[in-house]
Every structure is written in C-alpha cells, then in structure tokens.
C-alpha positions as CSV (number, residue, x, y, z in Angstrom):
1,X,0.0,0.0,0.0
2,X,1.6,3.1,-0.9
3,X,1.8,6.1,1.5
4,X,-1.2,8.4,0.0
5,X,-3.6,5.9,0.1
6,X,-2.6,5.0,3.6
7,X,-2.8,8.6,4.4
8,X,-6.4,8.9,1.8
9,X,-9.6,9.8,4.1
10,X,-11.9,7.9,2.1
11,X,-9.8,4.7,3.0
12,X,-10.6,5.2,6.5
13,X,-14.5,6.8,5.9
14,X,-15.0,3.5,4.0
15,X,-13.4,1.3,6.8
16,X,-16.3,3.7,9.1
17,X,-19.3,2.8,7.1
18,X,-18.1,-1.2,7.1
19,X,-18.0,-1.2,10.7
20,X,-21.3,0.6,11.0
21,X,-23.0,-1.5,8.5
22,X,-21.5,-5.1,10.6
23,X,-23.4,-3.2,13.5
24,X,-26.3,-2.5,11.8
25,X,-26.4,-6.3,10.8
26,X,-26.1,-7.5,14.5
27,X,-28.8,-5.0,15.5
28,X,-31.1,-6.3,13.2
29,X,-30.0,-9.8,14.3
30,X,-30.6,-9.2,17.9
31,X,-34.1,-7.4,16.8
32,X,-35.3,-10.4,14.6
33,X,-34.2,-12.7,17.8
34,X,-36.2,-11.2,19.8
35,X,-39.3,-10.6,17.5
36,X,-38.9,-14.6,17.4
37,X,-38.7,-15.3,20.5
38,X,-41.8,-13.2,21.4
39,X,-43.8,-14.6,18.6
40,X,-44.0,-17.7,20.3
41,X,-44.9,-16.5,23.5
42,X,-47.5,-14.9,21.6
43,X,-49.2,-17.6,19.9
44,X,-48.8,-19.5,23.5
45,X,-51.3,-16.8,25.4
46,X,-53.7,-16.8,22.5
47,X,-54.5,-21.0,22.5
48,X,-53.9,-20.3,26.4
49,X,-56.5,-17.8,26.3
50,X,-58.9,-20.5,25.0
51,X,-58.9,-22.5,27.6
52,X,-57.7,-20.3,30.6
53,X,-54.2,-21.4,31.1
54,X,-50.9,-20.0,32.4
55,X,-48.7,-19.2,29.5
56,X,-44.8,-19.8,29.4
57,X,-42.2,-19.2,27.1
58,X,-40.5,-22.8,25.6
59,X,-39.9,-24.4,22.5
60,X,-38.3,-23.5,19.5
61,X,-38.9,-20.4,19.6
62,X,-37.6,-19.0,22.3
63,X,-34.2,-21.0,21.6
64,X,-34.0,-19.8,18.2
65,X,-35.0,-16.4,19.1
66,X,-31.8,-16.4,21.9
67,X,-29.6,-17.8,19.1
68,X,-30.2,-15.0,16.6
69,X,-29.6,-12.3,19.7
70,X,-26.6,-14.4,21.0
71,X,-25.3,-14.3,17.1
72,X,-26.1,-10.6,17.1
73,X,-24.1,-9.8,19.7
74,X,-21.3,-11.7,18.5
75,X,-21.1,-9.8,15.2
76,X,-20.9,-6.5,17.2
77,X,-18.2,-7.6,19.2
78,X,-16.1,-8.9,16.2
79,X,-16.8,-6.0,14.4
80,X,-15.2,-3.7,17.0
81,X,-12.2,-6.2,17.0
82,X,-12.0,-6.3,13.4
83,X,-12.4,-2.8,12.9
84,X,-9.5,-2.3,15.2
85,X,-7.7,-4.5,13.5
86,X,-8.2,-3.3,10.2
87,X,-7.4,0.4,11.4
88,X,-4.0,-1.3,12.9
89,X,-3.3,-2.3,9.3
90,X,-4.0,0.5,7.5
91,X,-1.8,2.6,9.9
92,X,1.2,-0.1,9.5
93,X,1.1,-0.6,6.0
94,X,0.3,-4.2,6.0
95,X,-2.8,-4.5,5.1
96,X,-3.8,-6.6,2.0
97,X,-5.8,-6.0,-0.7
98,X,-8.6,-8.7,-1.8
99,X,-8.8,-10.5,1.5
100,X,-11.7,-12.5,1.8
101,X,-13.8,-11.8,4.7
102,X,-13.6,-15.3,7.2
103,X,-16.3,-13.2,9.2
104,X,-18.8,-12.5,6.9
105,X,-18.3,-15.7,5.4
106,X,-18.9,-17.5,8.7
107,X,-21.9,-14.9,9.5
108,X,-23.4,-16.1,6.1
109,X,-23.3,-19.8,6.7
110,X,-24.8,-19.4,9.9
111,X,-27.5,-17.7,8.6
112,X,-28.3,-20.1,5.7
113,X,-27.9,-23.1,7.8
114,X,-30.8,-21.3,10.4
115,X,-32.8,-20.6,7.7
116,X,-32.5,-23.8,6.1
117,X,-32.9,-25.0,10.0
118,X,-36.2,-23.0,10.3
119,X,-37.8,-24.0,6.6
120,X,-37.1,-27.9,7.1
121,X,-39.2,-26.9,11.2
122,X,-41.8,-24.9,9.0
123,X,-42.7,-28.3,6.8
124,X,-42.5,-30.7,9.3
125,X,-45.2,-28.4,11.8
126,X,-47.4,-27.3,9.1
C-alpha cells in the first residue's frame, strides 16, 4: 500500500461505514431474535386464552430467538475487534488487498444453515 492511500480519508470513511453496516447487521440480528422469541410467547397466550391457562415461554422459539440475539451480539463484538484490527493495518502498512472476509463468510453460513434450519421446522409443523 503506498503512502497516499494510507494517508487517503476515504480509506478510513469507508473502513467507518463497514463497521457501521457489521453493527447494523447485528442490530437487526438481535431485533429479529427477539421478535422470534416473542412470537411464540404470543401464539402461546392466544391457545392459552382459550382454555384459561398459564402461559410460558418454551420451545423452538424462544431457543431460536436467543440464538439469533446471541449471534447478534457476536457480530458486534467482532466488528469492534475487526475494525481495530483493520485500522492497525491501514496505519502499519500491512494491510492486503482482496482478503476474503472469514467473518462474513462464517456470519453467512450461519445464517443459511438457520434458515435452512427453520424451513425444514416450518414443513414438518405445518
């Protein structure tokens, strides 16, 4: 990396807007977990409602609900690290062009293996 792009603004304003957008992602992760875990506590107190029972919060829901908020706040906290880290390189010189992301690559997998998770559930309960 040669020394005005190390020393270029819009290096660092777009290393800004990638941390705020890996934030963004685990905010909407942690509010899609907890919409999910609600939603079953919801349908619970409706059928409970028919027949004048105590309601709780169990089953899938509620444990895929705390995954995706537990996943959220892991991609905040390794977007702080990585952003520090990427900030590190950029200052040093050694950082390398066309690295391939291991965290959102990971992030992604996850996500297609709960969704995948959560169609095969949606079949099967149907």
């Amino acid at each position: 990396m040669d020394k005005d792009a190390e020393q270029d603004p819009r290096v660092y304003f777009a290393a800004e807007r990638t941390f705020l957008a890996w934030i963004r992602t685990g905010l909407g992760l942690i509010g899609i977990g907890f919409a999910v875990s609600r939603f079953g506590l919801f349908f619970r107190q409706l059928s409970a409602s028919e027949f004048h029972l105590p309601t709780r919060a169990t089953g899938l829901s509620v444990w895929s609900g705390v995954t995706l908020v537990g996943l959220g706040v892991v991609v905040i906290l390794s977007s702080v690290l990585r952003h520090f880290q990427l900030i590190r390189e950029l200052r040093s010189g050694t950082w390398i062009l066309g690295r391939v992301s291991r965290d959102a690559v990971v992030l992604g997998l996850l996500l297609a293996g709960a969704g995948i998770g959560m169609c095969i559930y949606l079949i099967l309960v149907h």
